[in-house]
C-alpha positions in Angstrom: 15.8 5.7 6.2 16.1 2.2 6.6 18.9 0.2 3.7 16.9 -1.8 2.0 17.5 -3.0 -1.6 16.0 -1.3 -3.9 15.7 -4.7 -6.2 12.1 -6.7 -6.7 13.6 -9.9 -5.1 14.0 -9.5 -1.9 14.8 -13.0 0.3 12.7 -13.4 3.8 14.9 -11.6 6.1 15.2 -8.3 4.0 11.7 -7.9 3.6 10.0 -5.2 5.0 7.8 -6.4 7.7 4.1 -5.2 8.2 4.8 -3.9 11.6 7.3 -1.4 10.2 5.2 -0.1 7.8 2.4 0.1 10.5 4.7 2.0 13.2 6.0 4.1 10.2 2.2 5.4 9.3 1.6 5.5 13.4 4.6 7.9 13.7 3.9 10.1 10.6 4.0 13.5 10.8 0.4 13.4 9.7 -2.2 10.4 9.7 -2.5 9.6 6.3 0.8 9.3 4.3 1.3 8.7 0.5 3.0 5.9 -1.4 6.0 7.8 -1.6 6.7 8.8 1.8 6.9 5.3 2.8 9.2 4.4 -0.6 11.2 6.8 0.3 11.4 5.7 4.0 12.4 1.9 3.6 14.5 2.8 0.0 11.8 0.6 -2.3 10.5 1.3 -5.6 6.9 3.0 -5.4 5.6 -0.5 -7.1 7.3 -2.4 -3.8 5.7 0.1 -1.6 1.8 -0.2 -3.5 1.6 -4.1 -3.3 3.3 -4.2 0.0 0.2 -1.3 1.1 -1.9 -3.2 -1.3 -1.6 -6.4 0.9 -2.1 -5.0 3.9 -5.0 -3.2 3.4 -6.5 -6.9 2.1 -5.7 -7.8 5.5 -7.9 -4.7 6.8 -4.4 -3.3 8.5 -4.3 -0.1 6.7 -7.3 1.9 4.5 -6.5 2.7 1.3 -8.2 6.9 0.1 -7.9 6.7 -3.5 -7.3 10.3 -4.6 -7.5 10.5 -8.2 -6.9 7.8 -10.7 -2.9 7.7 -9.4 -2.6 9.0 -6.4 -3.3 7.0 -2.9 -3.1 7.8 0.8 -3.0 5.2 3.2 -3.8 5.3 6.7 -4.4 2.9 9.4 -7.9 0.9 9.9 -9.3 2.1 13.4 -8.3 -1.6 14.6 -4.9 -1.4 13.6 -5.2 2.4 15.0 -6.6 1.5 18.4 -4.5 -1.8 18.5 -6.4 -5.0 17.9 -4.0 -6.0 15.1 -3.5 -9.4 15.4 0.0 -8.7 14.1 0.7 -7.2 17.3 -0.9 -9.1 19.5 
């Protein structure tokens, strides 16, 4: 697990970049992973984690599979998936 603070205010350099999260869903035990796996896995609140997820699947990096009126999974869009992210490009 990465340290990370577990504050709202985080400055430029301690926040979590998108290509973490993204190689952190890639190397999931399974391919769709909940809010909490990836709170858990950088040390953020599950609120950090959502609008972090939240944003990113705005972008059309990641899909979000709403399961019941609190529950998310998130896995990667099949361009993220097959690699035409422009974040890694």
């Amino acid at each position: 697990m990465n340290d990370r603070r577990q504050d709202t205010e985080r400055n430029d350099e301690d926040r979590i970049r998108p290509e973490e999260i993204v190689d952190s869903i890639r190397t999931a035990p399974k391919p769709v992973v909940n809010t909490r796996y990836l709170a858990d896995r950088f040390g953020v609140s599950l609120e950090e984690m959502f609008r972090e997820l939240d944003s990113l699947a705005a972008d059309g990096v990641v899909e979000k599979l709403e399961v019941s009126g609190y529950l998310n999974l998130w896995e990667l869009s099949r361009e993220t998936d097959l690699g035409d992210d422009s974040e890694s490009a």
